[in-house]
C-alpha positions as CSV (number, residue, x, y, z in Angstrom):
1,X,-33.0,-7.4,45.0
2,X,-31.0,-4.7,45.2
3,X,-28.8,-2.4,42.8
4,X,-25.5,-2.8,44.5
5,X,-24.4,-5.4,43.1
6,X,-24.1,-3.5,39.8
7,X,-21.1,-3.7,36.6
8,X,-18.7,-6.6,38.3
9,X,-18.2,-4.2,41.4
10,X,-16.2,-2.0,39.2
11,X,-14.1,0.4,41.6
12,X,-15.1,3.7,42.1
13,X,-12.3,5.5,40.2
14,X,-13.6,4.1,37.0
15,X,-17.2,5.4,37.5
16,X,-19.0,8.0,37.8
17,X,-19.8,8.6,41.4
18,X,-23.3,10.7,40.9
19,X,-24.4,7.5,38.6
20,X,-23.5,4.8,41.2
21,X,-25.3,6.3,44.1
22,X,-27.8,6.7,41.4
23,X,-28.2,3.1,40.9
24,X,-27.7,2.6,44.7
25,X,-30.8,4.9,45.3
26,X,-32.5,2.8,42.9
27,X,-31.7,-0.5,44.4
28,X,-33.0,0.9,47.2
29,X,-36.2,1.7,46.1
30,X,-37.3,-1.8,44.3
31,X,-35.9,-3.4,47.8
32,X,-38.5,-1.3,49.8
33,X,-41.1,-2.0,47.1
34,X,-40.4,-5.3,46.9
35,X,-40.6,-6.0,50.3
36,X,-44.2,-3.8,50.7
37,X,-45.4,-6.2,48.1
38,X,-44.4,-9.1,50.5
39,X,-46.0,-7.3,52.8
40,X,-49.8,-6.9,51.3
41,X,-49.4,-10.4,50.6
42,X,-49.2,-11.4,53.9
43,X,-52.0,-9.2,55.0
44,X,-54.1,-10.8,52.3
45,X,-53.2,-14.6,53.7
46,X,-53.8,-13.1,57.5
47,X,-57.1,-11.8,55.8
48,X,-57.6,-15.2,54.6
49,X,-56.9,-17.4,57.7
50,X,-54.0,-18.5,56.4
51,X,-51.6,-16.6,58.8
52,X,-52.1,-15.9,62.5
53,X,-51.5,-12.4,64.4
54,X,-48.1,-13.5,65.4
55,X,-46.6,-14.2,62.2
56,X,-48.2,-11.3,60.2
57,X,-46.2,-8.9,62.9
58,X,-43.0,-11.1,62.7
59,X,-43.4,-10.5,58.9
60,X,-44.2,-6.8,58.9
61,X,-41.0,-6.8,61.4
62,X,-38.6,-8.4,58.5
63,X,-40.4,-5.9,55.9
64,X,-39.8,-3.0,58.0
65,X,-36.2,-4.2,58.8
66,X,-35.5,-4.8,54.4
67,X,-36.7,-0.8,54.5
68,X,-34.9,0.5,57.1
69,X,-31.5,-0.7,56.2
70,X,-31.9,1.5,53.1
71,X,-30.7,5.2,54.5
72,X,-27.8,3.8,56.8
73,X,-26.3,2.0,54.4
74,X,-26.7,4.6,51.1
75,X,-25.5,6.7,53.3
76,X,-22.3,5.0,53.7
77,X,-22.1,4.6,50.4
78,X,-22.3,8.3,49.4
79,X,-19.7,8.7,51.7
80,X,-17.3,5.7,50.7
81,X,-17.8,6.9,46.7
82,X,-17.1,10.7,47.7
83,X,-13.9,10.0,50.0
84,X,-11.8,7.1,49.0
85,X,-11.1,5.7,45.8
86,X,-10.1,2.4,47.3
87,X,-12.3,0.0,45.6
88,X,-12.3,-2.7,48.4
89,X,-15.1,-1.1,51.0
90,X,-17.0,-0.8,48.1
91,X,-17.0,-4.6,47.6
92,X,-17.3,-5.4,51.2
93,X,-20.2,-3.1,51.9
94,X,-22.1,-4.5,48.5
95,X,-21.1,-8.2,50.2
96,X,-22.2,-6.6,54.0
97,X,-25.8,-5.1,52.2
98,X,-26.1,-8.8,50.7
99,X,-26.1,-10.6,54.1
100,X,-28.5,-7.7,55.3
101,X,-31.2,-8.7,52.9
102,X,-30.3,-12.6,53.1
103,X,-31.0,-12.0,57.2
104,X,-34.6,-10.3,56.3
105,X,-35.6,-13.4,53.7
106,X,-34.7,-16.0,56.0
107,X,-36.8,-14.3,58.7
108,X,-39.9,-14.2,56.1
109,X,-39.6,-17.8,55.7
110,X,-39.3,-17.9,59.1
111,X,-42.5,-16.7,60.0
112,X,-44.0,-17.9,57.2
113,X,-43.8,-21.6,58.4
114,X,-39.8,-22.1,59.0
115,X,-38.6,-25.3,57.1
116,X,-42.1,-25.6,56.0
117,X,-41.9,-22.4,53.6
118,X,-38.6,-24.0,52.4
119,X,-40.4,-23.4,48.7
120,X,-39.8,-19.3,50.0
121,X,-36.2,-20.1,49.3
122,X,-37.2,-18.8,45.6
123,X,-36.0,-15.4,47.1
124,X,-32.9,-16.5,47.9
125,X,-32.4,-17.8,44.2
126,X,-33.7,-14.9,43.2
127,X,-30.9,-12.8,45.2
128,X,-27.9,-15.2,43.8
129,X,-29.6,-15.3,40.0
130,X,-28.9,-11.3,40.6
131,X,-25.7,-11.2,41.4
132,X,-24.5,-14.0,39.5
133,X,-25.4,-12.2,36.3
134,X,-24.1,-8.8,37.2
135,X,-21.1,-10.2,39.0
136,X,-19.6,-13.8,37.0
137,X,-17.5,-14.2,40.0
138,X,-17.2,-16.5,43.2
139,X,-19.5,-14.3,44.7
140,X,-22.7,-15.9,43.7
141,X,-21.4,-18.9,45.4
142,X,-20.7,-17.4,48.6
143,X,-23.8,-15.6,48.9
144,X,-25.0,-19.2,48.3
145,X,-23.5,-20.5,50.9
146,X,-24.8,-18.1,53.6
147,X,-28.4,-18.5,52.3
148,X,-27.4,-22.1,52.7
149,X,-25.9,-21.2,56.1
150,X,-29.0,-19.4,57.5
151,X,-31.4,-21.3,56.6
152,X,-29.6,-24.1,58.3
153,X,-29.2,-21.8,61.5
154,X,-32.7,-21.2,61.8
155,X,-34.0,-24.7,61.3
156,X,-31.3,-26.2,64.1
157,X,-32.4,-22.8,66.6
158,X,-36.5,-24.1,66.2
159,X,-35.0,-27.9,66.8
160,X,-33.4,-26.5,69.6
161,X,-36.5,-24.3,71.2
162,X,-34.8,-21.1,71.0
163,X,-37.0,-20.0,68.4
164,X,-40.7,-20.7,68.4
165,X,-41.5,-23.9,65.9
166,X,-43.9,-21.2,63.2
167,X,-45.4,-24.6,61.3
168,X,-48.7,-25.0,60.9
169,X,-49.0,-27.7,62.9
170,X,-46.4,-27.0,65.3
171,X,-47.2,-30.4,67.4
172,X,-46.4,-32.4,64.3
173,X,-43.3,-34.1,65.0
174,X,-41.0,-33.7,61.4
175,X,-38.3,-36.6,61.2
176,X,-35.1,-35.3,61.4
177,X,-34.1,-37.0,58.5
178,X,-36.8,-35.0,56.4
179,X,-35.3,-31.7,57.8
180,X,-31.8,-32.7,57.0
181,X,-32.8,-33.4,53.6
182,X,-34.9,-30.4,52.9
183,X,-31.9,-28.5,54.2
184,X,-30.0,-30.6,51.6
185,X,-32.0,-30.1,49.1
186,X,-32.1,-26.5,49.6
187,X,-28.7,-26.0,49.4
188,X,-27.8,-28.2,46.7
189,X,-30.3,-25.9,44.6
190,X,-29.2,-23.0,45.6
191,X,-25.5,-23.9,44.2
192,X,-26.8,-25.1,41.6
193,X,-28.6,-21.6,41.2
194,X,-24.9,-20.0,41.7
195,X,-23.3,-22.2,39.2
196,X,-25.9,-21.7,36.2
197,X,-26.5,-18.3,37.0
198,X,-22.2,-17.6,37.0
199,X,-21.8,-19.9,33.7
200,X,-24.6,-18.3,32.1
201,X,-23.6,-14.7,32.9
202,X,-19.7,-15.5,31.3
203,X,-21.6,-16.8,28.1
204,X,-24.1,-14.4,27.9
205,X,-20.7,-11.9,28.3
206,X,-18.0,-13.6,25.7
207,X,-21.3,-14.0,23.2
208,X,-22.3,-10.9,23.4
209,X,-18.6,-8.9,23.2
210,X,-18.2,-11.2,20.1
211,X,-21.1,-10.7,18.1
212,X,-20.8,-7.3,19.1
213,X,-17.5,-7.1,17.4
214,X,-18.4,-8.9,14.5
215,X,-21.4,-7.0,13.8
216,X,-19.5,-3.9,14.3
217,X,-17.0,-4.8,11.8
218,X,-19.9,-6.4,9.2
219,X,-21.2,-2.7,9.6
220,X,-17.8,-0.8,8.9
221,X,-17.5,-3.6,5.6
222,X,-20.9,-3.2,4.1
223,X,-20.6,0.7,4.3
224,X,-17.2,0.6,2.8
225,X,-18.5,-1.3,0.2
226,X,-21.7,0.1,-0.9
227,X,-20.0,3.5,-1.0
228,X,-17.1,1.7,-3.3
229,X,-20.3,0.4,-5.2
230,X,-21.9,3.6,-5.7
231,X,-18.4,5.7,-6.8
232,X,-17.7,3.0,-9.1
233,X,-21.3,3.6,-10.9
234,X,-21.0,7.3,-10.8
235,X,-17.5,7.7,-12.3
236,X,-17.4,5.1,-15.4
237,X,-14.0,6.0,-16.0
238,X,-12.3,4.5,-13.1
239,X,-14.3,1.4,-13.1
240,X,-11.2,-1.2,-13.8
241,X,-9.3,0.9,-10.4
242,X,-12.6,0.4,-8.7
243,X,-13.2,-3.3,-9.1
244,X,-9.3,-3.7,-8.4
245,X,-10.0,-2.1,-5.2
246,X,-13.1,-4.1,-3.7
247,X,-11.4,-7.1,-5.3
248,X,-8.7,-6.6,-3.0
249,X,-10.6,-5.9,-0.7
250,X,-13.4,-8.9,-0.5
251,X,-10.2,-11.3,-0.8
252,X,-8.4,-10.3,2.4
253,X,-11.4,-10.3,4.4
254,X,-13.2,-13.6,6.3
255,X,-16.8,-12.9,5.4
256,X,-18.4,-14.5,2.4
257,X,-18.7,-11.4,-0.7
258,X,-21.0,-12.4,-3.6
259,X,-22.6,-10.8,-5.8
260,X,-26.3,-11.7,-7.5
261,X,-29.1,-10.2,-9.9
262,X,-32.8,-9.8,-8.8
263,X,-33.0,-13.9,-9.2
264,X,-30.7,-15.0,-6.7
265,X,-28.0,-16.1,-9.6
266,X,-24.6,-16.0,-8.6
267,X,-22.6,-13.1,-11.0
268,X,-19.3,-12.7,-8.5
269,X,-18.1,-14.3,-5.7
270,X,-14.9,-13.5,-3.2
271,X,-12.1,-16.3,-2.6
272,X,-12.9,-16.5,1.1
273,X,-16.2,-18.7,-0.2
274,X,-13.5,-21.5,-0.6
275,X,-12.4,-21.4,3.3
276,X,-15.8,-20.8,4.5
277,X,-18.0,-23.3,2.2
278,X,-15.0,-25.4,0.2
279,X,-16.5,-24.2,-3.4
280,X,-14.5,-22.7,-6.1
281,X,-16.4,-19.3,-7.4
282,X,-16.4,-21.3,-10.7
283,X,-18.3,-23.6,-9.2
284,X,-21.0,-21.2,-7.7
285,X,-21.4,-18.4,-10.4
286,X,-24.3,-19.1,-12.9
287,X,-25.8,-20.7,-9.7
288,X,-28.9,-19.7,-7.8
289,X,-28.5,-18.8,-3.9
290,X,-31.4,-21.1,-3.7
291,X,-29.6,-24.4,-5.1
292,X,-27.5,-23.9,-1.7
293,X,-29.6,-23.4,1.0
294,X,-32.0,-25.4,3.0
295,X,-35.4,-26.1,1.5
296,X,-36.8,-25.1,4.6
297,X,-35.4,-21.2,4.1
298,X,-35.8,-20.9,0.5
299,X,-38.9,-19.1,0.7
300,X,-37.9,-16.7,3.9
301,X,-34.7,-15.6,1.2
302,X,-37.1,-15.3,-1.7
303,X,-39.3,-12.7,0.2
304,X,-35.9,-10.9,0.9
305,X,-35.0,-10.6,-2.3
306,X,-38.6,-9.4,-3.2
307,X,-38.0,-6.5,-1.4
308,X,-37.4,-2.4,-2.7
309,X,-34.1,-2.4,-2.8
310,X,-33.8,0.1,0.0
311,X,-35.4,-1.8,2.6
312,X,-32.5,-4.2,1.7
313,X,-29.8,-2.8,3.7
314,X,-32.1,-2.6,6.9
315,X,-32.8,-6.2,7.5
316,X,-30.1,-9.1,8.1
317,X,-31.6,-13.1,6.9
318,X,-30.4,-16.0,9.3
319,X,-30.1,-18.9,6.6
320,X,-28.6,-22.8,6.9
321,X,-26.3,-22.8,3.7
322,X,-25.0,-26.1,2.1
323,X,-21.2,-26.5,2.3
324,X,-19.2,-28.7,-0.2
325,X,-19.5,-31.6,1.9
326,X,-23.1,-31.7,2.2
327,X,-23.8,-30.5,5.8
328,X,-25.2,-27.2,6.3
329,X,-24.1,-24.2,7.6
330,X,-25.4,-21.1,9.5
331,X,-25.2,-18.0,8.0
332,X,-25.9,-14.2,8.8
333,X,-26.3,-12.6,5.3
334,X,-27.2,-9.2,4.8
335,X,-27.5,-7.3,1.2
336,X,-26.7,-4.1,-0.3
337,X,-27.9,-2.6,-3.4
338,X,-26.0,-1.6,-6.7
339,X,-27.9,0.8,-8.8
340,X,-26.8,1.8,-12.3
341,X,-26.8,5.3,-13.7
342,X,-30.6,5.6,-14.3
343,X,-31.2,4.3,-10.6
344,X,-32.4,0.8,-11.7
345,X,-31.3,-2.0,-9.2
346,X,-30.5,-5.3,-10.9
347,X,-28.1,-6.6,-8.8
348,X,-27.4,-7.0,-4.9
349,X,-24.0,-7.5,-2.9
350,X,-24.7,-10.2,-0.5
351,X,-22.3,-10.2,2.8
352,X,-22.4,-13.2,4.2
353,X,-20.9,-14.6,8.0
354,X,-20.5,-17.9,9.6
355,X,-22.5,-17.2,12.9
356,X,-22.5,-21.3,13.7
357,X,-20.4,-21.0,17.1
358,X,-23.4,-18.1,18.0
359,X,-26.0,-20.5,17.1
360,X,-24.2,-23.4,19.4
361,X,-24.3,-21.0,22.4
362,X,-28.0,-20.0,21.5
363,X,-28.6,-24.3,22.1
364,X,-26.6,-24.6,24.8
365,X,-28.4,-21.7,26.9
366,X,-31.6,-23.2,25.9
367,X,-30.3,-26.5,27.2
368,X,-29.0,-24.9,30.6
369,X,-32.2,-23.4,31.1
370,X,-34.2,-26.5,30.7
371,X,-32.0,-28.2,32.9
372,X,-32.3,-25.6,35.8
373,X,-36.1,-25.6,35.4
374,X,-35.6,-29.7,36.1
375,X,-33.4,-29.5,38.8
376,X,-35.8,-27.0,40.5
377,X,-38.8,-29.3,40.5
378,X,-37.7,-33.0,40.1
379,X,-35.8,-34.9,43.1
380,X,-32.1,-36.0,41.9
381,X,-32.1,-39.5,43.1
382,X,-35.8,-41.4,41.8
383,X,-36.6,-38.3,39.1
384,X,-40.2,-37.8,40.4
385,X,-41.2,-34.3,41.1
386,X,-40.6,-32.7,44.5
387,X,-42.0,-31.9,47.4
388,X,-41.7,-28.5,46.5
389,X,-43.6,-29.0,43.3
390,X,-45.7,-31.4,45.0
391,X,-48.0,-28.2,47.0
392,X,-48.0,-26.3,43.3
393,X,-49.6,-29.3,41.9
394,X,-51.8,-30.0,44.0
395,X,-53.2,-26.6,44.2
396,X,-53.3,-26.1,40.3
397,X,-55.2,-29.6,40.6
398,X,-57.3,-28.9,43.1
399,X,-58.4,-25.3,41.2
400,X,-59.4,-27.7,38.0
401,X,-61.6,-29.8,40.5
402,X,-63.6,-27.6,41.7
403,X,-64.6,-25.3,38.3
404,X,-65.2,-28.7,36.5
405,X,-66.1,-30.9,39.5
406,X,-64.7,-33.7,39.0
407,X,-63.1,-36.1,41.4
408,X,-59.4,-36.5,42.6
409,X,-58.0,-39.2,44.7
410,X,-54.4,-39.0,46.5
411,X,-52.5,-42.1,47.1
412,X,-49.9,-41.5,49.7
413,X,-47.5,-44.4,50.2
414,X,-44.9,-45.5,52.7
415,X,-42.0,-48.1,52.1
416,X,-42.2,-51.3,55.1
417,X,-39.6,-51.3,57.6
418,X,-37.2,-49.4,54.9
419,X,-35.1,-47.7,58.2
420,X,-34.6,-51.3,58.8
421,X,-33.6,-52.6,55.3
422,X,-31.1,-49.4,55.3
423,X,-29.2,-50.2,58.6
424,X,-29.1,-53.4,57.4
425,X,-27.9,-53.1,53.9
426,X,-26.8,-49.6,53.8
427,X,-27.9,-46.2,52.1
428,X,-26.7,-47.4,48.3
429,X,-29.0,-50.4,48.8
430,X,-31.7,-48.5,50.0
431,X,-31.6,-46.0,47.0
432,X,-31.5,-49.2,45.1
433,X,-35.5,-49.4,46.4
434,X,-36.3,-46.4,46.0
435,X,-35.8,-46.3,42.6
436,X,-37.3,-49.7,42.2
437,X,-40.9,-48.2,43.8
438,X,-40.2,-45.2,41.1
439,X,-40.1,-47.8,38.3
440,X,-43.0,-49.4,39.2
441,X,-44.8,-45.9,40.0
442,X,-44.0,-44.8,36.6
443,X,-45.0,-48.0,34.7
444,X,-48.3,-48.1,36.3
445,X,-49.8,-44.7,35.8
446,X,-51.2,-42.4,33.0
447,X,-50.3,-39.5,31.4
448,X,-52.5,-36.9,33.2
449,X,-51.2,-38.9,36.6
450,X,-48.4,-37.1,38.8
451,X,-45.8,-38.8,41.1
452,X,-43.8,-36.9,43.7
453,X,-41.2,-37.8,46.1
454,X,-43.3,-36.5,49.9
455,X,-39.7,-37.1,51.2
456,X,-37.0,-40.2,52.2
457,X,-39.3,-43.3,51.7
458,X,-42.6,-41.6,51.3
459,X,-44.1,-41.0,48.1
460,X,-47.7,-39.4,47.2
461,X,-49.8,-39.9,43.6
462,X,-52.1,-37.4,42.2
463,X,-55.0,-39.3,40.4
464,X,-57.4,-36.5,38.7
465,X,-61.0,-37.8,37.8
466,X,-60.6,-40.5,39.0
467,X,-62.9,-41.8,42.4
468,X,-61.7,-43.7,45.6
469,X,-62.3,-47.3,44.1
470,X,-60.6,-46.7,41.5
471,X,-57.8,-45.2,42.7
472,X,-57.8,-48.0,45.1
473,X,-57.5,-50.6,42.1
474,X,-54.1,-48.4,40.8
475,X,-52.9,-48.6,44.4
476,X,-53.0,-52.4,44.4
477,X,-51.5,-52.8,41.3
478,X,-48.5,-50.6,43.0
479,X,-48.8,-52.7,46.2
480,X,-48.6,-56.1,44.2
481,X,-46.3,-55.3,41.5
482,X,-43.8,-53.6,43.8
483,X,-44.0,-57.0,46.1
484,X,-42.9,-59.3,43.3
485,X,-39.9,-56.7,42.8
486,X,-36.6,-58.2,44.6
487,X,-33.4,-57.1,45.4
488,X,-29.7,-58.3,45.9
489,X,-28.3,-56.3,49.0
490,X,-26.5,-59.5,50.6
491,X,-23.0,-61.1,49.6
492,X,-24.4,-64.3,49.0
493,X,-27.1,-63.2,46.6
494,X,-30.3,-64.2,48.2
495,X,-32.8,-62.1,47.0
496,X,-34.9,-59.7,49.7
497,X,-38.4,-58.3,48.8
498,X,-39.6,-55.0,50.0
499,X,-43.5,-53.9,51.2
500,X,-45.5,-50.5,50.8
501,X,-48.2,-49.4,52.7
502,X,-50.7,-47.0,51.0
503,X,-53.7,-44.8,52.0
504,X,-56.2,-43.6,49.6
505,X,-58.2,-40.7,49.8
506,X,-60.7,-38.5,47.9
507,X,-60.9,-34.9,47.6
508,X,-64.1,-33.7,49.5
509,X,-65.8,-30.3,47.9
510,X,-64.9,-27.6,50.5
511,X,-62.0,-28.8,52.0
512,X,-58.9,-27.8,53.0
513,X,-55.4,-28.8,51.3
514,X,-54.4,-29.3,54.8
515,X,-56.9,-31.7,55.5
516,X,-57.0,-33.5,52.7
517,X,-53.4,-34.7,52.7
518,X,-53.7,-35.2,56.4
519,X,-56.6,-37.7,55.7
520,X,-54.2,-39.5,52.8
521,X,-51.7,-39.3,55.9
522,X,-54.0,-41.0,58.2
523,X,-55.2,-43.8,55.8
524,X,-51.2,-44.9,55.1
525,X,-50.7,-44.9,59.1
526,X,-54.0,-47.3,59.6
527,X,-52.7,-49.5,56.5
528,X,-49.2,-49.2,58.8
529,X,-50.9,-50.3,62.4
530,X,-53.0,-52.8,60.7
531,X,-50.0,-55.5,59.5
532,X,-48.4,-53.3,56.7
533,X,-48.1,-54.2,52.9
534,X,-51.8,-53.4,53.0
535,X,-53.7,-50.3,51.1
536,X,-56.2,-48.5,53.1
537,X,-59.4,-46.2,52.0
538,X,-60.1,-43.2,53.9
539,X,-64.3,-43.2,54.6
540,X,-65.5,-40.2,56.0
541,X,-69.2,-39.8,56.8
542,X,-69.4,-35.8,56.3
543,X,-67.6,-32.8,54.9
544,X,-67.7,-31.4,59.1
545,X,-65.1,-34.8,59.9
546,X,-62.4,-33.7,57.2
547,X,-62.3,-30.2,58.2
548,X,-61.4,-31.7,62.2
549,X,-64.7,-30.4,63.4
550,X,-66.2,-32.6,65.7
């Protein structure tokens, strides 16, 4: 990504020219490095087989083109930030440099299989996740939309034979409907990307401006205070003007004052206590700090107030403290030392703040990350995992079968006549199935199983160490169970059944991904062309057969 999408597009009178082209220059180095790093990769897979010629110079062409937009374009922004103070070319150049790179990542997909790379859309997440949290705008959601947009564009040109079809098996006919709904997909994730990546940029923002504040003013109190401490020690003659002083001041002020010996025993405590925790200070002092708190943090504020008393001031204790009304609170406390006129310590001012509303946007970024990380490898309508995640399984899998050698069977299956049952009944109807086949898919397997949607009424099963019979035992329990399933679509409420076909197969040592699903593929087809609602084992003679040797 790039660096010019940098402090909300800020105009340039508020900035300071030399450190934007700065950045810009900077931006433009990690794109360039970025993109030589796609690069080697690529020459690696074209080492490995995995790439042909044509697509390894079609990639080195989008590299080159990612680095060679670099000096046109800082150029113009040297000379944009040295002549106008307009801030709106600025924005439309950042926007203009944005489409630039989107252009290059959709033509690496491109010739790194087209809509079958659609997993390479990471980099246009990673472009929009960018933006969104340097810019909280609408402009994460545009740039969204033309990554949406151009990937689109290039899968309708290969439909159309303007561009070469850059698939790996290129004579592989892909229903339309599984392109429409990879394009779907993809764009549905890549909002999805704009929208978290916006929200959690404004969070991360008003979050950090408040605690900012608040620490900034806990700072200013504590310092105010320990020095009011200290002169009141020093000068025993204006002790009562002293203690008039910091009373006044701890009762005007919204954090929680208190002050405790070496033990944790409550000696003073400010009237704010009352609006923060609902107890009287009669009803705390004499009290230890540890009667209030959680049992779980007693010990973490023990070993604070086991410290020197100069390492107190240096370290703030996050602690759940027990209101009047039994629930607990989250508190920030932090503590300052009070030393008498021979330098002993016995007693610590303890400033305390309610940081509960910091804690509830802690949770709820934690949530909104765990939800994105779901979204980015589950399918919305059964909840199995996706296609997408579907090729990262299989390879970790397939890794963990060949160091232990075990055995690993793929069950690849195929709703009956399901175009049929949905221009009969209707899409609703049909997603009424596919969720049926999901329940029973779950039910059946085990933990260490995995289920992914392969796309519209196809679904494939990961079995790991388990063999070919067995796995064709699991598949009839599928085939049955999902039989005796029925369904409602008519008015009059006669129940309809559904069918699935499925094809078995076993991992051979030495093969290919490739081939391996293909021979899953071909076993589901043969259960298809032999009467349907059938399973099917693939039996191959030699390793030669599942590479396509003959």
């Amino acid at each position: 990504m790039t660096s010019e999408k940098t402090q909300d597009h800020l105009p340039p009178q508020q900035t300071n020219t030399a450190a934007i082209y700065r950045r810009h220059l900077q931006g433009a180095v990690v794109r360039s490095v970025a993109s030589l790093i796609m690069w080697l990769f690529a020459v690696v897979f074209f080492l490995l087989g995995q790439i042909d010629t044509e697509r390894l110079l079609g990639i080195s062409a989008a590299v080159a083109y990612l680095i060679l937009i670099n000096p046109p374009t800082l150029w113009i922004f040297k000379w944009i930030l040295k002549y106008t103070t307009d801030p709106r070319p600025y924005k439309y150049l950042s926007l203009a440099i944005n489409v630039l790179e989107i252009i290059g990542y959709t033509a690496i997909i491109y010739y790194v299989g087209g809509l079958e790379a659609a997993h390479l859309a990471l980099l246009y997440a990673a472009l929009i996740t960018y933006v969104g949290v340097i810019s909280p705008r609408k402009l994460p959601f545009i740039l969204a939309a033309i990554c949406a947009a151009s990937f689109a564009l290039m899968v309708v040109l290969v439909n159309l034979g303007i561009l070469p079809d850059q698939t790996r098996f290129p004579n592989l006919h892909v229903p339309w409907l599984h392109q429409v709904s990879t394009v779907v997909l993809t764009t549905g994730l890549l909002f999805v990307v704009a929208f978290i990546a916006s929200y959690t940029a404004q969070l991360l923002k008003r979050t950090r401006e408040k605690l900012q504040d608040q620490y900034t003013a806990l700072a200013r109190t504590n310092e105010r205070l320990r020095d009011e401490m200290i002169h009141s020690n020093r000068i025993q003659g204006k002790l009562a003007e002293s203690e008039a002083l910091f009373r006044t001041i701890t009762e005007n002020m919204h954090e929680m004052i208190a002050i405790a010996d070496r033990h944790g025993v409550y000696r003073y405590l400010s009237p704010s206590n009352g609006a923060i925790a609902g107890y009287t200070p009669e009803e705390m002092i004499g009290k230890s700090l540890f009667d209030f708190l959680h049992p779980e943090d007693v010990m973490k504020a023990q070993a604070v107030l086991a410290q020197d008393p100069p390492e107190l001031k240096s370290r703030a204790v996050e602690l759940r403290f027990r209101i009047a009304d039994g629930s607990f609170l989250w508190i920030e406390t932090m503590g300052s030392p009070i030393y008498r006129d021979d330098g002993t310590c016995q007693e610590i001012v303890l400033s305390s703040r309610d940081i509960s509303e910091r804690k509830l946007a802690e949770e709820a970024l934690r949530e909104s990350e765990q939800k994105y990380m779901e979204l980015s490898v589950t399918d919305g309508l059964t909840g199995l995992y996706n296609l997408r995640h579907f090729y990262s399984c299989l390879h970790n899998e397939l890794e963990r079968t060949k160091r232990y050698h075990s055995p690993l069977c793929m069950l690849l299956l195929d709703l009956d006549d399901f175009k049929k049952f949905n221009d009969m009944f209707g899409h609703m109807e049909g997603d009424k199935v596919l969720k049926g086949i999901t329940g029973v898919i779950k039910q059946l397997l085990r933990k260490a199983d995995f289920a992914f949607r392969y796309g519209g009424e196809e679904f494939v099963i990961l079995l790991p160490e388990t063999v070919c019979d067995q796995a064709v035992i699991v598949a009839e329990r599928i085939r049955r169970e999902f039989k005796t399933m029925t369904f409602t679509p008519r008015n009059d409420g006669i129940p309809v059944s559904q069918t699935v076909s499925i094809g078995v197969a076993q991992f051979i040592a030495g093969e290919e991904p490739k081939f391996f699903i293909a021979r899953a593929d071909r076993t589901m087809y043969r259960a298809k062309k032999n009467g349907k609602d059938q399973v099917v084992m693939d039996v191959i003679s030699s390793l030669d057969e599942s590479r396509g040797v003959t």
